[in-house]
C-alpha positions in Angstrom: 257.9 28.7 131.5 256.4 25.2 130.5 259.2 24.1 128.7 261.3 25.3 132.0 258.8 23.0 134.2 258.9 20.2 131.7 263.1 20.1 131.2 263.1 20.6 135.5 260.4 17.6 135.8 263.1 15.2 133.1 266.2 16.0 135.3 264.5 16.0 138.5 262.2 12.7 138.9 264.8 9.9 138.8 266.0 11.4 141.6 265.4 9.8 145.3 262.1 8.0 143.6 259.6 9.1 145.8 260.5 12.5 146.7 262.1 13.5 143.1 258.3 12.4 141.0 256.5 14.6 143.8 258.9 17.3 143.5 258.5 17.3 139.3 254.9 17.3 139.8 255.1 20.1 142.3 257.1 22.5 140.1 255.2 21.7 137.1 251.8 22.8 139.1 254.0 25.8 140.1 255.0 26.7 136.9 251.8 27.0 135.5 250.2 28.3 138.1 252.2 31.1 138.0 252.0 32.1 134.4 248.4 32.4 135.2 249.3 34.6 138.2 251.6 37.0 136.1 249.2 36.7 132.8 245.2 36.6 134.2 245.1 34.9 130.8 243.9 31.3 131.2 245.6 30.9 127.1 248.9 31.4 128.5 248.3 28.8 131.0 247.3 26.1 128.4 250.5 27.6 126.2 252.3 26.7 129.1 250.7 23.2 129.8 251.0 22.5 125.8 254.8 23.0 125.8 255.6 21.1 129.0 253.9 18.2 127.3 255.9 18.2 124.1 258.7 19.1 126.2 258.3 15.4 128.3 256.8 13.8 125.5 260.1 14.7 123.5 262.3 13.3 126.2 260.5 9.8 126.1 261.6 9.4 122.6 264.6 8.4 121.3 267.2 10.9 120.3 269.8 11.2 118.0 272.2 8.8 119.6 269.3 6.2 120.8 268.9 8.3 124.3 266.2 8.6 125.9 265.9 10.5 129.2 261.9 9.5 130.5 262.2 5.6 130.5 259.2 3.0 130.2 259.6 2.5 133.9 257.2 3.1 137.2 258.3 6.8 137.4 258.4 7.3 133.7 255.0 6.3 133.4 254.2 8.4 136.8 255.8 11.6 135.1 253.7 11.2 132.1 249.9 10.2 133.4 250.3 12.4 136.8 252.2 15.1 135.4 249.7 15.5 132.8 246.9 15.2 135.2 248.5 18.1 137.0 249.1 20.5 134.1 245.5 19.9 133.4 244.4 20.5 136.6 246.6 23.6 137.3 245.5 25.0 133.9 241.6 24.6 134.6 241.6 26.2 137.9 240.3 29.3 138.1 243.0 31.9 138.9 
């Protein structure tokens, strides 16, 4: 479900600039909210946090064929601090 949250948040945020970033950020809260719903496990929330992470750290990095899908940009940098902020946050609340 993170890696879900985190391949929604690269396609999503570039979208209408400030409604697209609030969006990712929304889903990604969602996301990991709701594995702790389904799991009462606070792990499976942090599993899920983890692999959104490598997920959108992945996408910042060049590819194969030089592509890169997070750029070094004002939403970039949004997606990455504040949708790391989030999956923290939604991971350390309580259920």
């Amino acid at each position: 479900m993170g890696a879900l949250a985190g391949v929604t948040a690269v396609l999503i945020y570039q979208t209408l600039p400030p409604i697209g970033i609030l969006i990712a950020l929304a889903s990604t809260y969602a996301a990991i909210w709701w594995v702790g719903r389904e799991t009462d496990k606070r792990i499976y929330k942090a599993i899920a946090a983890i692999t959104w992470f490598v997920v959108i750290y992945r996408a910042g990095t060049f590819g194969t064929g030089d592509e890169i899908l997070v750029l070094a940009n004002n939403l970039g940098t949004s997606l990455f601090f504040l949708g790391t902020i989030t999956a923290l946050i939604s991971t350390l609340r309580r259920i």
